[in-house]
Structures are given as C-alpha cells and as structure tokens.
C-alpha positions as CSV (number, residue, x, y, z in Angstrom):
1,X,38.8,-37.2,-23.2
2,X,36.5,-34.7,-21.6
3,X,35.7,-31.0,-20.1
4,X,33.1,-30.3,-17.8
5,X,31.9,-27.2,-15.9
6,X,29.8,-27.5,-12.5
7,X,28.5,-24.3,-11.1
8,X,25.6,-22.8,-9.1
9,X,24.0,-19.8,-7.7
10,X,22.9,-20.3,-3.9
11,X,21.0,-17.4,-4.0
12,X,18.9,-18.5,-6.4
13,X,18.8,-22.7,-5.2
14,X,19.9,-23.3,-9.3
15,X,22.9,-25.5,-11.2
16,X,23.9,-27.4,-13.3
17,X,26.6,-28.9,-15.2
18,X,27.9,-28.3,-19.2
19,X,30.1,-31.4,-20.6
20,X,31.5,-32.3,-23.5
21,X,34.0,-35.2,-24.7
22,X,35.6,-37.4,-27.2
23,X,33.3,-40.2,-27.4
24,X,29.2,-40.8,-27.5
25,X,26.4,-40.6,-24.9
26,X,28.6,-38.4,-22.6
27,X,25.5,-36.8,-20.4
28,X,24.3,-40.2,-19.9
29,X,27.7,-41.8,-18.9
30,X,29.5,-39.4,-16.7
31,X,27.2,-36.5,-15.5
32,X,24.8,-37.5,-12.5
33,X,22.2,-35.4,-10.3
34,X,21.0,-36.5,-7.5
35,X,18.1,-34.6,-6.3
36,X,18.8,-32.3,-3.1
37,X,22.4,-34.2,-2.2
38,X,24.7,-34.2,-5.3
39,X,26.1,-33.3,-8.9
40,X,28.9,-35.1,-10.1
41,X,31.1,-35.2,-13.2
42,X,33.0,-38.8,-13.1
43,X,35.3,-38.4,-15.9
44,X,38.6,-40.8,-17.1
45,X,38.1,-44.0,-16.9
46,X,34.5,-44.3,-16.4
47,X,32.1,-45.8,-14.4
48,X,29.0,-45.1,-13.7
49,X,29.1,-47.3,-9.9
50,X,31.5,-44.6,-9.2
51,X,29.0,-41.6,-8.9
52,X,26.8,-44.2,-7.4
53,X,29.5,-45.0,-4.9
54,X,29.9,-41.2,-3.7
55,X,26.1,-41.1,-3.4
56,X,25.8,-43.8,-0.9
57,X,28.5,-42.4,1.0
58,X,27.4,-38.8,1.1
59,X,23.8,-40.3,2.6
60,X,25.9,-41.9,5.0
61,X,27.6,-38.5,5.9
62,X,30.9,-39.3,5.1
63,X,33.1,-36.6,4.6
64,X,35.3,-35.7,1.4
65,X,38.0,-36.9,2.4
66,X,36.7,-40.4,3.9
67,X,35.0,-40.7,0.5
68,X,38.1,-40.5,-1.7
69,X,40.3,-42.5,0.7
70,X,37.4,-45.2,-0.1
71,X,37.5,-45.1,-3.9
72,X,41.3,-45.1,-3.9
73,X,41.3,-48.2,-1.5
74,X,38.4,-49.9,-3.6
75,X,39.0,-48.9,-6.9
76,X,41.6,-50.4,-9.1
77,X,41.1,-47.5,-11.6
78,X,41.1,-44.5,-9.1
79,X,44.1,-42.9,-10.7
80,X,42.8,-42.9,-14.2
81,X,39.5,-41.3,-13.0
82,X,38.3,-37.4,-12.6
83,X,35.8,-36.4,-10.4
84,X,34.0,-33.5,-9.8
85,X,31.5,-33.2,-6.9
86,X,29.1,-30.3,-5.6
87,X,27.6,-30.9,-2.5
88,X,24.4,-29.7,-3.2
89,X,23.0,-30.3,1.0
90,X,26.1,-27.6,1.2
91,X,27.0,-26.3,-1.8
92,X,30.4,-27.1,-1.4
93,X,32.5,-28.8,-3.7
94,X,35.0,-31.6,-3.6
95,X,37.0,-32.8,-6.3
96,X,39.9,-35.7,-7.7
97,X,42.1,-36.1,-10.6
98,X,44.0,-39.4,-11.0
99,X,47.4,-38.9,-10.8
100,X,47.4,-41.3,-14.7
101,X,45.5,-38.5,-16.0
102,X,47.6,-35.5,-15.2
103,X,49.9,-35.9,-17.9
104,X,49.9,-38.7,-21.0
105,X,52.1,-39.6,-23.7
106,X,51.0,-41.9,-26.3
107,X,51.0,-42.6,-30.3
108,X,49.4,-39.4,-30.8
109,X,49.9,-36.7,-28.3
110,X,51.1,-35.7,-25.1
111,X,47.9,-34.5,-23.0
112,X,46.9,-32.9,-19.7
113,X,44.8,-33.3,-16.9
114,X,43.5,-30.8,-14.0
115,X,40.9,-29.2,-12.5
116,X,39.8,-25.3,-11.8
117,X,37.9,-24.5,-8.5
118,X,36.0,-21.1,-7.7
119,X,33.8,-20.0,-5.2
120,X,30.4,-21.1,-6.9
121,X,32.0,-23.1,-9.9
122,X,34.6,-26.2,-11.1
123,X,36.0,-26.9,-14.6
124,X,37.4,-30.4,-15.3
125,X,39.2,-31.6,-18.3
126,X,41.7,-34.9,-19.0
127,X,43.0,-35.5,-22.2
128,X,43.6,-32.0,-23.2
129,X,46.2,-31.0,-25.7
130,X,46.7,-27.8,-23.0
131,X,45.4,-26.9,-19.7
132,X,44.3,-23.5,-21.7
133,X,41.0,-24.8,-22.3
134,X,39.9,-25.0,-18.8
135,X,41.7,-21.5,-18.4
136,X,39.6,-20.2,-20.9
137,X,36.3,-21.6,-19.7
138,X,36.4,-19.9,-16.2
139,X,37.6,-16.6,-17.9
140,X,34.5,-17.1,-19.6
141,X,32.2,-18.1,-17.0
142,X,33.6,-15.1,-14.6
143,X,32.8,-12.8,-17.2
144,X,29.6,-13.5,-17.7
145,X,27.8,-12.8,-14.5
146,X,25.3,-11.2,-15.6
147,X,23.9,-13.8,-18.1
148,X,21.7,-16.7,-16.9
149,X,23.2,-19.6,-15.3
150,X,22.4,-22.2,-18.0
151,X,23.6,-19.7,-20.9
152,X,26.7,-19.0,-18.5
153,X,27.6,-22.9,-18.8
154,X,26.9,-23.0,-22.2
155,X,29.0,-19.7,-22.6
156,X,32.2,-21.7,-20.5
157,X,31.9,-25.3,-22.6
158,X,32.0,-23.0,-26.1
159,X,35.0,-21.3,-24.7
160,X,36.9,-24.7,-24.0
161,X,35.6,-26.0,-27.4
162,X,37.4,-23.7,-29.2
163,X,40.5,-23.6,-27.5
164,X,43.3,-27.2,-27.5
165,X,41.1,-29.6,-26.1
166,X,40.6,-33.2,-26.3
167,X,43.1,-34.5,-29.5
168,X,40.7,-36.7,-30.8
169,X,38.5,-33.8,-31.2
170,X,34.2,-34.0,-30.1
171,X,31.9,-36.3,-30.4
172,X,29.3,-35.6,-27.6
173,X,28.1,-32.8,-25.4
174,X,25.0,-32.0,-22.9
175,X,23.9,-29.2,-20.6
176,X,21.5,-29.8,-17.6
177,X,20.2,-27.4,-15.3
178,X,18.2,-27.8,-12.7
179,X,16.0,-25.4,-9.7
180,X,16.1,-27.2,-6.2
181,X,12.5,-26.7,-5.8
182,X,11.2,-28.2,-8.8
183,X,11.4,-32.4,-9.1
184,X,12.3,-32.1,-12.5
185,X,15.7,-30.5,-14.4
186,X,14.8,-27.2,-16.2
187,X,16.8,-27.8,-19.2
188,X,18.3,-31.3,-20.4
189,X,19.9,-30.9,-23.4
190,X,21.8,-34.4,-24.7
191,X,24.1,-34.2,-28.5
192,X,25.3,-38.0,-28.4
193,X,26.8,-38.5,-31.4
194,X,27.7,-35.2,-33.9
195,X,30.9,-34.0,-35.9
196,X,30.0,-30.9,-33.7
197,X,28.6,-31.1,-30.7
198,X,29.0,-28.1,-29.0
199,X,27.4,-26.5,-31.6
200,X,24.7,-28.5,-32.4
201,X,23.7,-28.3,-28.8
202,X,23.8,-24.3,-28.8
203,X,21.8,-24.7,-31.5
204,X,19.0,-26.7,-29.7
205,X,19.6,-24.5,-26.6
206,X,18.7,-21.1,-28.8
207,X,15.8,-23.2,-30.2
208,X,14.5,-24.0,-27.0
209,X,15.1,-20.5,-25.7
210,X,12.7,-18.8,-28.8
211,X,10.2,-21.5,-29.0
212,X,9.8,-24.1,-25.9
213,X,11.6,-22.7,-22.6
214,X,9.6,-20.0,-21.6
215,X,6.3,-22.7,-21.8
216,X,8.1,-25.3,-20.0
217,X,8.6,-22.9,-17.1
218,X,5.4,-21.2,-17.4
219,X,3.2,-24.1,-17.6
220,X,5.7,-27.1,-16.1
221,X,7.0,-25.4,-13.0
222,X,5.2,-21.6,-12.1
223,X,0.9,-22.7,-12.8
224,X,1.7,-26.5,-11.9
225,X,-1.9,-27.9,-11.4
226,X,-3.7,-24.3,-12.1
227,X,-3.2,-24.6,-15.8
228,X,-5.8,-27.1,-16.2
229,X,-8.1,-24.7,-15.7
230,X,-6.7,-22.1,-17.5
231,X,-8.0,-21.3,-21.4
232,X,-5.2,-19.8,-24.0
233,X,-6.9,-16.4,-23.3
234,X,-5.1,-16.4,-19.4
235,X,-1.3,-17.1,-20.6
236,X,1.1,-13.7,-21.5
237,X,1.5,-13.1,-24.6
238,X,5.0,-14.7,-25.2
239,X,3.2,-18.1,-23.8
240,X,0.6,-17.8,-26.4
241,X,3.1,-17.1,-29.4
242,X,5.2,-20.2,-28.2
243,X,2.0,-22.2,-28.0
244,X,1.1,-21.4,-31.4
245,X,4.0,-22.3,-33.0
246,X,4.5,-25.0,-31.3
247,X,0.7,-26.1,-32.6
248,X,1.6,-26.3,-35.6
249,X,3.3,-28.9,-38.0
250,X,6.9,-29.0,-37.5
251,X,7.9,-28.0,-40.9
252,X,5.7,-25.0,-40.6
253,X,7.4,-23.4,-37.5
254,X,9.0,-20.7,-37.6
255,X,11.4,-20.2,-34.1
256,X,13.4,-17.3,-35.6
C-alpha cells in the first residue's frame, strides 16, 4: 500500500517525512506533525485517531512501549496497521508493523511488510511486491549525506519508486519538511491523485527550488517582520530574480 521515509538532522533541529502509496490524499491521511513532540507515518489500515492516539499519550509521557501495548489492547485493527514514530522532544524513534501486514497473499500478489531503522532515519513500506524497495531507499538516503535533507527524502522515495513496490502501482505521494524553530513547515509538497506521483512531485519540488524556495525562506522565516520595511533594492540578487518571475503572469514565467 505504502512507503515512507522519516529522517532528521539534530544538528541542524530539521525533518521531515517522504511518502508515497497506492491510493489518493496520502500526506493528508497518514503523515502527521506535531509541532515540537512528534512525526508519525500511520500506514495499513488507516486511521487518522491513531496518530492522534500516540499524541495524547506521548504528552502524557508514556513510553514506547506503554503506547503500543495501548493501541494493541484498544485497537481492533492493530495488526493490519504500520507505524512509524520520531520522537521529536528526543529524537528517537519508535516503530510497529502489524503482524497481518508482514506477509499477504491474495487474488493478485503475494506482498511484504517491514520496516528499516538507522541512527537518524526509518523507512516503512506494506504491500510491497519485495522488501527491496525499502533496501533501496536507505542505500539511497546513506549515500547522499551531503545533499540537503528535503532533497535526501526526495532522493530515498524515487529510489523505492522505481524498485517492486506497491502492486497496484502509485497514485499519491507528498514530502514535508519542517525547521523546529519556525511555526510553519518549510516545504509541503501534496500529489493526491496522478498516474505518477513521484514524479510529478519532483517536478514541483525542482520548480519550487528555481523559482519559490529560496523567497519563502528569505522572506517567510530569516527577515520575518523586517521585510515590511524593506524595498526590492535590499533583497540578494537571487531574491530579486525569484520575485520577478514570480511577478509576472504565470504563462510568462520562465523557472528554467
């Protein structure tokens, strides 16, 4: 149904999460942030109340293993359910596959569940044709240290959308990524419905990267209340070309 990739860099108080599945609206329904406490993937079976669920706990300071014990006690779907949490008052990372989701034969195929944890990263997937595609996305994401973390996610969910993923084949994807010290998420990308979804949101991520980004950090998060008082004369030049295309008609712009 779905592969997901969590990851951070302490250093730098940044993460975010890459997803992609099988059906529509999948940032919506199964990726949640909540601001300074958590960022989970709740995958299978889902259900929204479940991130929910693992919010209110984690406020209440229950531990990991407390919380799961809860949702398997409470929740009649706990075994066809995926979750993928990362602590973000730690930066640790917890994490559950239902043991309904581990392996599947149906009509169609016989598909594979699991889940990859590293140090500063975890890569979910259920439904897969082969566990390669979460192999291939932390070979990806490993090997790509010296990129950006948003194009690093990006980078891992291309590398599982190439490889035997979900039999059904794509239908959504999203990216967010977020700075602890800002309120708002950096970069919220969200393909709901699209014969290629992966690619289609690379494509907005490029386009945002030429002719948006660098504004939305400039002006958004780094001059917060000083640019009102700022004329176009006082931005870098690589603000002022991204303001000028972006002032013009759409069909005139030119983000190349």
């Amino acid at each position: 149904m779905t592969f997901s990739i969590i990851a951070f860099d302490k250093n730098k108080s940044e993460y975010g999460i890459a997803i992609c599945s099988a059906i529509p609206f999948i940032g919506k329904y199964a990726a949640f942030h909540f601001k300074n406490q958590s960022l989970i993937a709740a995958q299978g079976k889902q259900d929204p109340c479940t991130a929910y669920s693992i919010r209110n706990l984690l406020n209440d300071n229950e531990n990991s293993t407390n919380i799961l014990n809860y949702l398997k006690k409470n929740d009649p779907s706990f075994q066809r359910k995926q979750l993928a949490v990362l602590d973000l008052k730690k930066f640790q990372f917890f994490s559950y596959t239902g043991e309904d989701l581990k392996m599947i034969s149906n009509e169609y195929a016989k598909t594979f569940g699991d889940i990859i944890m590293g140090d500063n990263y975890i890569i979910s997937g259920n439904c897969l044709l082969s566990l390669e595609t979460l192999t291939n996305m932390e070979k990806s994401f490993k090997s790509s240290a010296s990129e950006s973390l948003d194009t690093r996610l990006l980078m891992a969910l291309k590398a599982g959308n190439i490889s035997q993923a979900d039999f059904r084949g794509r239908q959504s994807a999203a990216l967010y990524y977020y700075k602890s010290e800002h309120e708002y998420p950096i970069r919220t990308i969200d393909v709901d419905e699209h014969k290629n979804p992966v690619e289609e949101l690379e494509r907005i991520f490029n386009l945002g990267t030429k002719c948006w980004q660098n504004v939305v950090e400039h002006c958004f998060f780094d001059m917060k209340f000083e640019r009102k008082f700022k004329t176009i004369k006082d931005f870098p030049d690589e603000i002022v070309k991204s303001i000028n295309i972006l002032s013009k008609p759409v069909a005139e712009r030119d983000c190349n």
